[in-house]
TORPA-407262 format. One record per atom (N, C-alpha, C): x, y, z. Coordinates in steps of 0.2 Angstrom, whole numbers, padded with zeros to 4 digits, always signed. Layout:
// residues N
XYZ...
//
This chain:
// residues 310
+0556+0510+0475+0550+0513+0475+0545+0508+0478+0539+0512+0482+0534+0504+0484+0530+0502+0477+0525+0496+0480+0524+0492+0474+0518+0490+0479+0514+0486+0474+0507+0483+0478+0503+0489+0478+0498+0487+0484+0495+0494+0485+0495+0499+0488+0501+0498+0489+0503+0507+0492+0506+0510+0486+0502+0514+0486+0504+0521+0480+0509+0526+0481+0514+0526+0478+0519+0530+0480+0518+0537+0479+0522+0542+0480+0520+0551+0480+0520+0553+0488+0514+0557+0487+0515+0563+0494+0513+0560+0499+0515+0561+0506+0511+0556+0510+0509+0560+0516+0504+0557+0519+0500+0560+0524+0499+0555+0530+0503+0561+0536+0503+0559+0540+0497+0557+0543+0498+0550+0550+0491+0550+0553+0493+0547+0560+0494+0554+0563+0496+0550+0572+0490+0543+0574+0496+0539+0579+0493+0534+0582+0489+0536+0584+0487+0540+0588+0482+0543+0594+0475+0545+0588+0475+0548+0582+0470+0548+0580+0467+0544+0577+0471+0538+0574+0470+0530+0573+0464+0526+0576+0469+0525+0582+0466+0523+0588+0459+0526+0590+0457+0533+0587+0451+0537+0590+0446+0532+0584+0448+0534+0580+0445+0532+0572+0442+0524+0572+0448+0521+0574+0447+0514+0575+0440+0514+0580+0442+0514+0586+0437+0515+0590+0429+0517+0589+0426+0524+0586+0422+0526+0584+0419+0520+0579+0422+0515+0574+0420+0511+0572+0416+0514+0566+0418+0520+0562+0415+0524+0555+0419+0523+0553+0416+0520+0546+0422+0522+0540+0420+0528+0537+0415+0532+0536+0414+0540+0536+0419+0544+0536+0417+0544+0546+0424+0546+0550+0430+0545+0548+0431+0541+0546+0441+0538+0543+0441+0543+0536+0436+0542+0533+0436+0543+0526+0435+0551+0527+0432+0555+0531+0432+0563+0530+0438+0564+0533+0442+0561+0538+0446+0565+0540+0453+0562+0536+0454+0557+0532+0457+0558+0525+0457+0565+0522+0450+0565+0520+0449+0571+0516+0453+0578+0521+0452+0578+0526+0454+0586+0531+0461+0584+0532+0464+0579+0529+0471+0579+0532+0475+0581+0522+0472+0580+0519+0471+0580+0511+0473+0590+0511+0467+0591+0514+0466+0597+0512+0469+0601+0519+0474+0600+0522+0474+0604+0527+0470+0607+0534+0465+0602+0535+0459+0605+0539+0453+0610+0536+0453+0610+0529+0449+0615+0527+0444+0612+0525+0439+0615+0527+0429+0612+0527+0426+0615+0522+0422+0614+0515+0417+0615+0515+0413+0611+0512+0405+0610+0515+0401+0606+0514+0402+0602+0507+0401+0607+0504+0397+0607+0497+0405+0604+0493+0412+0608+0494+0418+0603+0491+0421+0595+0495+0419+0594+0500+0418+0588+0503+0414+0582+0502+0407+0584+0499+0402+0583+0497+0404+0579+0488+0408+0582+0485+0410+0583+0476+0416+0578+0479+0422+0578+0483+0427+0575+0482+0426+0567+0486+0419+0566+0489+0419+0561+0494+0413+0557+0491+0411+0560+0485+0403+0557+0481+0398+0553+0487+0396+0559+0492+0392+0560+0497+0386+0564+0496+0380+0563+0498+0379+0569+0499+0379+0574+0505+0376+0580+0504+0380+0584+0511+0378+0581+0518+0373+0581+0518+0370+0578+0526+0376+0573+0527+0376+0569+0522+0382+0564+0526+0387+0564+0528+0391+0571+0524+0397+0574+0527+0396+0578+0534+0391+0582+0534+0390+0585+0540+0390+0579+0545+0386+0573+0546+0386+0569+0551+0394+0567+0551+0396+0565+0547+0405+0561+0547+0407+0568+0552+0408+0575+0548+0411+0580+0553+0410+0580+0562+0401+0582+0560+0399+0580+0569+0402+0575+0574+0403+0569+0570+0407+0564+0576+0417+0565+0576+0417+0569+0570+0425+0569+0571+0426+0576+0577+0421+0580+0577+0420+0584+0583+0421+0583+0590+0415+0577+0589+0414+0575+0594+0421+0572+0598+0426+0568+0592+0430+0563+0595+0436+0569+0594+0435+0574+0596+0440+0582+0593+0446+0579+0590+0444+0577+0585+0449+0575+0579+0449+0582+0574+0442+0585+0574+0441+0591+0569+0438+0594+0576+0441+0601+0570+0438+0610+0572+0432+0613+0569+0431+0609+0564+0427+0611+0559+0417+0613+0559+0417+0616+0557+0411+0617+0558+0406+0617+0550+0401+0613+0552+0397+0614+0542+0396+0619+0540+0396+0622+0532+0397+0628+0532+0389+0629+0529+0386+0636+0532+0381+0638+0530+0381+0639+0521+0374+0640+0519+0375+0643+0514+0375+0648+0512+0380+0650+0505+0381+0658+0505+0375+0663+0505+0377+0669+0507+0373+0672+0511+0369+0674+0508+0364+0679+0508+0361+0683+0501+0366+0690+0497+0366+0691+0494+0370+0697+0492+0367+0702+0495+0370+0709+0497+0367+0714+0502+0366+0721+0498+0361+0722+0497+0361+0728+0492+0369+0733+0495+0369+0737+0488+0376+0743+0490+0373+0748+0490+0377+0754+0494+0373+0760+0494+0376+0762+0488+0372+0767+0484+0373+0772+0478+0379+0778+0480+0385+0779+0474+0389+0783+0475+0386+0790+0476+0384+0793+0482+0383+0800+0480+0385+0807+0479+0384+0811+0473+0387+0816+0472+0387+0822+0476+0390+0827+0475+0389+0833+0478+0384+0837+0477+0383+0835+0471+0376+0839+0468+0370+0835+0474+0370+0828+0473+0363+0826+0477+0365+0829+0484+0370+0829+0487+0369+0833+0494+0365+0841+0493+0371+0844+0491+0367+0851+0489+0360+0852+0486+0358+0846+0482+0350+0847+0482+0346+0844+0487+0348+0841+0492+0346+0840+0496+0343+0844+0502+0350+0848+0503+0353+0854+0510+0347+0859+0505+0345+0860+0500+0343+0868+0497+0335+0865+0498+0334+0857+0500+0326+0856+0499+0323+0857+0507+0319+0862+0505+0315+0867+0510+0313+0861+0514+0308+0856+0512+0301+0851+0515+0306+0845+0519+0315+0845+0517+0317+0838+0519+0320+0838+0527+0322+0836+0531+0322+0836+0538+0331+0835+0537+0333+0835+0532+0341+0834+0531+0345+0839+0535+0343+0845+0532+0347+0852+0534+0348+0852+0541+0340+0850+0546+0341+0852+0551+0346+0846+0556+0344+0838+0553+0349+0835+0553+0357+0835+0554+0361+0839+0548+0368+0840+0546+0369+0846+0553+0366+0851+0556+0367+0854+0559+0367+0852+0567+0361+0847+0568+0363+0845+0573+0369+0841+0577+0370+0837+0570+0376+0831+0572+0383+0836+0572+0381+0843+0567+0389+0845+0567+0390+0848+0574+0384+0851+0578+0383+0853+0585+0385+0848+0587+0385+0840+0590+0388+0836+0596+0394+0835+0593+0396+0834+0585+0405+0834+0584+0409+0836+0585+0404+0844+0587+0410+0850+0587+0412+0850+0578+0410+0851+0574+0413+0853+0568+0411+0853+0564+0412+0858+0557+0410+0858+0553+0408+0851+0547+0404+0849+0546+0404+0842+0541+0409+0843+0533+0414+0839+0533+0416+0839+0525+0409+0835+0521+0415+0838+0513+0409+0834+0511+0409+0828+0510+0415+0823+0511+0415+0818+0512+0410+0815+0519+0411+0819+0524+0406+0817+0529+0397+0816+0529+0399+0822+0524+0391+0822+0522+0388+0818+0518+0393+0816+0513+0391+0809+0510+0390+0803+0515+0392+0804+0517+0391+0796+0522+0386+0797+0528+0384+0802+0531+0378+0805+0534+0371+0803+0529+0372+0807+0524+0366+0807+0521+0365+0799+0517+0370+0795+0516+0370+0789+0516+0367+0785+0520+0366+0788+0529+0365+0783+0535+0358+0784+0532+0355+0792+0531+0348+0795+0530+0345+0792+0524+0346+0792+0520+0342+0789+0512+0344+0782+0511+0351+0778+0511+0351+0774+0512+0347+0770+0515+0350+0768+0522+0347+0764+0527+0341+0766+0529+0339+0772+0528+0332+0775+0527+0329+0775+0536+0336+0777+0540+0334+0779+0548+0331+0786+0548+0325+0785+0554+0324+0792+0554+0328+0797+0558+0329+0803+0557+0334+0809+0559+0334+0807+0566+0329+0806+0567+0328+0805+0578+0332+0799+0580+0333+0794+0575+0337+0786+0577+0343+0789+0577+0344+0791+0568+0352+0795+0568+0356+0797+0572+0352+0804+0576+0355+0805+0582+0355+0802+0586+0351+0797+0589+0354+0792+0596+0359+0788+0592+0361+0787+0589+0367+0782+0585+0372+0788+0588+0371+0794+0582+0377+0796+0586+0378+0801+0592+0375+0801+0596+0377+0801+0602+0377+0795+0606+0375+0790+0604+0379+0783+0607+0388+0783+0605+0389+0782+0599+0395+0783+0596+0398+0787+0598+0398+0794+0598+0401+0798+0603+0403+0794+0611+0397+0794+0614+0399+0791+0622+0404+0787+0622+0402+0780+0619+0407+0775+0619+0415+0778+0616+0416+0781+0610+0422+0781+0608+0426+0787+0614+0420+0791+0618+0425+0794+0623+0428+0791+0628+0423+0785+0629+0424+0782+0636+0429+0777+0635+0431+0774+0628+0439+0771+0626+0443+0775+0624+0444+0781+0623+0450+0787+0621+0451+0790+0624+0445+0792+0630+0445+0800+0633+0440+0806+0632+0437+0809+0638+0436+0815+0635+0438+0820+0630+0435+0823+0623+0439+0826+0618+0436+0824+0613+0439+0816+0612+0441+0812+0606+0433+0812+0602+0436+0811+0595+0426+0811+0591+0428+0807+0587+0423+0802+0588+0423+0796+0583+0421+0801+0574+0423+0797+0569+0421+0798+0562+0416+0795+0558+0416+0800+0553+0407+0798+0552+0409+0789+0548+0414+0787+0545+0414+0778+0544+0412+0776+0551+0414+0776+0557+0414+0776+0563+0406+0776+0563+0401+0780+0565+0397+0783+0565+0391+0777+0561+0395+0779+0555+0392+0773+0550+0391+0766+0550+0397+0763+0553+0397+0757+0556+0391+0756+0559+0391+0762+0565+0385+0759+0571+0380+0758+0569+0378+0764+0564+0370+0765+0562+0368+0758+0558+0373+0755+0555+0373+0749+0551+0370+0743+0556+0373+0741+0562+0372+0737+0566+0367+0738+0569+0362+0745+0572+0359+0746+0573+0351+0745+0568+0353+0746+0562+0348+0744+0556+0346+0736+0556+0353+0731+0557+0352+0723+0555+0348+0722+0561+0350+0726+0567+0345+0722+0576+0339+0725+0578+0335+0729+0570+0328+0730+0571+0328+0738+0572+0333+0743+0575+0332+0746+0579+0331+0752+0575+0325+0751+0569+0324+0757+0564+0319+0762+0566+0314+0763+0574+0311+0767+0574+0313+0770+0578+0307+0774+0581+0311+0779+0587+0310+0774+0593+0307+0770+0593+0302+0766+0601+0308+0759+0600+0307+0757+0595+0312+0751+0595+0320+0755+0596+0324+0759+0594+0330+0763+0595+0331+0763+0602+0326+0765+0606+0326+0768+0613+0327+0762+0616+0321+0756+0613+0324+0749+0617+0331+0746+0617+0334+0746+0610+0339+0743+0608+0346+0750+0611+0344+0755+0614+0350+0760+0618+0349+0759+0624+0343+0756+0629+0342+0753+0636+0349+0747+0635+0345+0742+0630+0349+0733+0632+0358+0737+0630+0361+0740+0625+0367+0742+0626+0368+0747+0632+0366+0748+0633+0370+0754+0639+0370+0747+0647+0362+0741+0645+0364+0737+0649+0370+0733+0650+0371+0732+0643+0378+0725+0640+0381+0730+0643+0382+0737+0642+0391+0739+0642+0391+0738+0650+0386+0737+0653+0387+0737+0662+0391+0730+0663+0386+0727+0662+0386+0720+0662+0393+0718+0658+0395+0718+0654+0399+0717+0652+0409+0720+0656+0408+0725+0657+0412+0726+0663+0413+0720+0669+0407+0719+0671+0408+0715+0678+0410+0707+0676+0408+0707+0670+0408+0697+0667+0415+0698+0666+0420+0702+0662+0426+0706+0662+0430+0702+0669+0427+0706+0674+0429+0705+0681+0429+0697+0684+0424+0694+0681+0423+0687+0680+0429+0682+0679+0431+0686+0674+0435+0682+0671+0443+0685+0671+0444+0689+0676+0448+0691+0680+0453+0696+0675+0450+0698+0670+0452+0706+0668+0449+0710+0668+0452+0718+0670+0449+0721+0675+0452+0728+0672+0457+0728+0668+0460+0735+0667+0459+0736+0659+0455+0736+0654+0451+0737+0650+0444+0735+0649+0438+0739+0645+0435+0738+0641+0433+0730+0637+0428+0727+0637+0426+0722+0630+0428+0725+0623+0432+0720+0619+0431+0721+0613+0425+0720+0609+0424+0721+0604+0418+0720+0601+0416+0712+0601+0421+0708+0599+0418+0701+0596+0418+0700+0605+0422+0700+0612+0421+0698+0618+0414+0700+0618+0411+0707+0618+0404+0711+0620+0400+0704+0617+0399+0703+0611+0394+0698+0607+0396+0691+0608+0400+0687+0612+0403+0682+0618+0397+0683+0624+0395+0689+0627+0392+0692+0634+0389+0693+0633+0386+0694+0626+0379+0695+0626+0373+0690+0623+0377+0683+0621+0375+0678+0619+0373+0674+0625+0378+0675+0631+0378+0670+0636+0372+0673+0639+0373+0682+0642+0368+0684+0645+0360+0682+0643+0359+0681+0636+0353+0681+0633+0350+0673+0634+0356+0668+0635+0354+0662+0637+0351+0660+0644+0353+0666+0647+0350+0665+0656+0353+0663+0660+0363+0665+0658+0368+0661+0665+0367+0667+0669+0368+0666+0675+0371+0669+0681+0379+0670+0680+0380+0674+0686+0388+0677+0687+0392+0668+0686+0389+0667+0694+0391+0659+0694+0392+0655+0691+0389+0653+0688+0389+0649+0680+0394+0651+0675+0393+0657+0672+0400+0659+0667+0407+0659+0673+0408+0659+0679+0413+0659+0682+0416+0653+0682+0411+0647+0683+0414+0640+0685+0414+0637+0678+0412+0642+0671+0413+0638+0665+0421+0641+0664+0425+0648+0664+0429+0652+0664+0434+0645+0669+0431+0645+0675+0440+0639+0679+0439+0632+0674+0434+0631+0672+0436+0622+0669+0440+0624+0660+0440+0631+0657+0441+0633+0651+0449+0632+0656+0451+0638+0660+0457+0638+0663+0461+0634+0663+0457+0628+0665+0460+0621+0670+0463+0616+0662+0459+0618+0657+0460+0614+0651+0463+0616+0647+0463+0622+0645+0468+0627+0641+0473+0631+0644+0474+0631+0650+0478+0633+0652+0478+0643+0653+0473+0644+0650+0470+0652+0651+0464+0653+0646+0461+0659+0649+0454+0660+0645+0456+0659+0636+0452+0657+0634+0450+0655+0627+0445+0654+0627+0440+0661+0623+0434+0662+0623+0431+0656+0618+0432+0654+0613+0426+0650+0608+0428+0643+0613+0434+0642+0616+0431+0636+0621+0424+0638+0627+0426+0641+0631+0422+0643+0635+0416+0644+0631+0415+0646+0629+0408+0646+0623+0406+0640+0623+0411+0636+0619+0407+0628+0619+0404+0625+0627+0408+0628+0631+0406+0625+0638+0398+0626+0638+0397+0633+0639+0389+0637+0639+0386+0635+0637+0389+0635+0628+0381+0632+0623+0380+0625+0625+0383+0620+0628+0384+0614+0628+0376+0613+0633+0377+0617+0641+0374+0616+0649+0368+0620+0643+0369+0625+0640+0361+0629+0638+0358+0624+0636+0358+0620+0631+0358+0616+0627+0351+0609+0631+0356+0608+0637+0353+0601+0641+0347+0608+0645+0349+0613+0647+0346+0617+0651+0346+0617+0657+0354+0619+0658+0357+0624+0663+0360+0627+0663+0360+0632+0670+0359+0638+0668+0362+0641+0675+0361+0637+0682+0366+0640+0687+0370+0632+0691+0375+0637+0696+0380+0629+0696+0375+0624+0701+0371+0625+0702+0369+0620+0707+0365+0616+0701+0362+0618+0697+0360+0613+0691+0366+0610+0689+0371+0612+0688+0374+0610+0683+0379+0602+0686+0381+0605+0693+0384+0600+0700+0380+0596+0699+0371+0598+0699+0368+0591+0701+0369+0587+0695+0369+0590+0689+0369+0585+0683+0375+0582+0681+0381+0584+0685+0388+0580+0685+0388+0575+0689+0384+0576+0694+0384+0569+0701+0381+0566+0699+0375+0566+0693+0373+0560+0692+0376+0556+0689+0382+0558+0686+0383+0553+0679+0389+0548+0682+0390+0541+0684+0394+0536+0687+0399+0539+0683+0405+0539+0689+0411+0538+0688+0414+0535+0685+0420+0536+0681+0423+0532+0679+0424+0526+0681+0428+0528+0688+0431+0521+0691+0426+0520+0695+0419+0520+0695+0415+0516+0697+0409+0510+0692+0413+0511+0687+0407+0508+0681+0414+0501+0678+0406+0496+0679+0410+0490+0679+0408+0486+0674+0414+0484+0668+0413+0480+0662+0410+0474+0662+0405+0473+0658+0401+0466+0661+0405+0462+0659+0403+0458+0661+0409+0450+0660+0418+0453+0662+0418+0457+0666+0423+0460+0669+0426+0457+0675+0422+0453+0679+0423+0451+0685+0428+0455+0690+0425+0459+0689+0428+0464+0694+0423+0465+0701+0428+0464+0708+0426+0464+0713+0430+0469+0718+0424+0472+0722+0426+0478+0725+0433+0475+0730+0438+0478+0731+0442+0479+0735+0440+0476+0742+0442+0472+0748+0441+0469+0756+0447+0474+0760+0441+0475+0763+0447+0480+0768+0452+0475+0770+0458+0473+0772+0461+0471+0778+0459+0468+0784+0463+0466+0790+0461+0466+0795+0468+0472+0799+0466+0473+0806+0469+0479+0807+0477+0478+0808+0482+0480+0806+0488+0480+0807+0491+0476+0802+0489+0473+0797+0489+0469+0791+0493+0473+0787+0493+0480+0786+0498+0484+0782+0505+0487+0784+0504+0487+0793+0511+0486+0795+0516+0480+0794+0511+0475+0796+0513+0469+0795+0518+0466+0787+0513+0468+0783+0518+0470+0776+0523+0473+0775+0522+0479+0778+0526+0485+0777+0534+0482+0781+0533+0478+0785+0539+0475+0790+0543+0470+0784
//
């Protein structure tokens, strides 16, 4: 059994190559958090890192930042918990039906018209979650139906002519569409331009990045419309897309992200910024350690490498 001060039990591994990062950075923070993340398996939060490193949290977040830096860690600080989000109310069949029977409410004409683009009669399970988008999230009838007739479009243009998205379907969108403002009629119309723009655009960025026989996924779409909202050109997301390639060995969208946030960040934004801001920074093998006494290389004189070469 050891003895001294090494403690005997569970042991945790610590490649040389990390060491070596550790030592060099010259934090004992640094050593001290990534103890902890090798402790816990990589798992981050502020506020339990904070409790088991008797820190307080800024100082684990800086520890994290530089273990980032030295991509020792993956980790990111964690926000704090959200606010809690109101729930909608269970509704009954009676509140539908008092609703559909009240002469003054815009519901009835509403339920008719949505069942018009479904093609179908509403259960009353559907009705519940219609009248949910309507009194709930409190969109007006005119938002409603551009939700769903957006929702229609899209679920046709991934399944087919025919296919009809469901009112949870339906629900979802209106959901999305409430968090990104788009609760009037003027703001909807605006927030149904910039989507109908994304879904162009995102097709071609698609092409960008050399898939071409499907559709964006959703979290891809909110990737395209991050960058597009930062002000890259085609070029820019292309030459971030070959150094993600060249490094990972094929597209891996949260790297390529960090490329973009990284140029947004200094402020650029097309390749000819970006080139110029690379050729400024001295080469490696041109940067000379002081008290290094390094001197540049003498040509020869002519025939001098034959002459060896003999």
């Amino acid at each position: 059994m050891a003895s001294g001060p090494y403690l005997p039990g569970s042991i945790l591994s610590l490649a040389a190559g990390a060491a070596d990062r550790l030592i060099g950075a010259g934090s004992g923070d640094a050593a001290l958090l990534y103890l902890y993340l090798l402790k816990t398996g990589g798992q981050y939060q502020t506020a339990s890192a904070a409790r088991a490193l008797k820190w307080e949290p800024g100082r684990c977040d800086a520890a994290l930042s530089l273990l980032n830096s030295l991509e020792l860690a993956q980790a990111s600080p964690s926000a704090p918990p959200p606010e809690p989000q109101p729930v909608a109310p269970e509704y009954t069949a009676a509140d539908i039906n008092r609703e559909l029977e009240n002469q003054a409410s815009p519901f009835p004409i509403l339920v008719q018209e949505v069942q018009r683009r479904l093609g179908k009669v509403l259960s009353t399970n559907d009705l519940k979650g219609l009248y949910t988008i309507y009194d709930f999230s409190g969109l007006p009838p005119e938002v409603i139906l551009l939700v769903v007739s957006w929702t229609i479009e899209e679920f046709q243009r991934k399944y087919g002519p025919g296919h009809m998205p469901r009112m949870p379907q339906i629900q979802r969108e209106a959901i999305r569409w409430k968090e990104r403002g788009a609760d009037t009629v003027d703001a909807a119309e605006v927030h149904l331009k910039r989507l109908t723009m994304l879904r162009d655009r995102s097709v071609q960025i698609l092409a960008l990045l050399d898939i071409r026989d499907r559709p964006p996924v959703e979290r891809e779409r909110e990737y395209i419309s991050a960058w597009l909202d930062m002000g890259f050109d085609d070029d820019a997301i292309r030459l971030a897309y070959e150094k993600t390639v060249l490094k990972k060995q094929s597209l891996n969208w949260p790297y390529m992200n960090s490329i973009l946030k990284s140029w947004h960040e200094k402020g650029l934004h097309k390749v000819s910024e970006i080139n110029t801001s690379d050729s400024s920074r001295p080469s490696r093998s041109s940067r000379v350690r002081p008290g290094a006494g390094a001197t540049a290389p003498q040509p020869g004189t002519p025939g001098e490498a034959d002459r060896r070469a003999r």
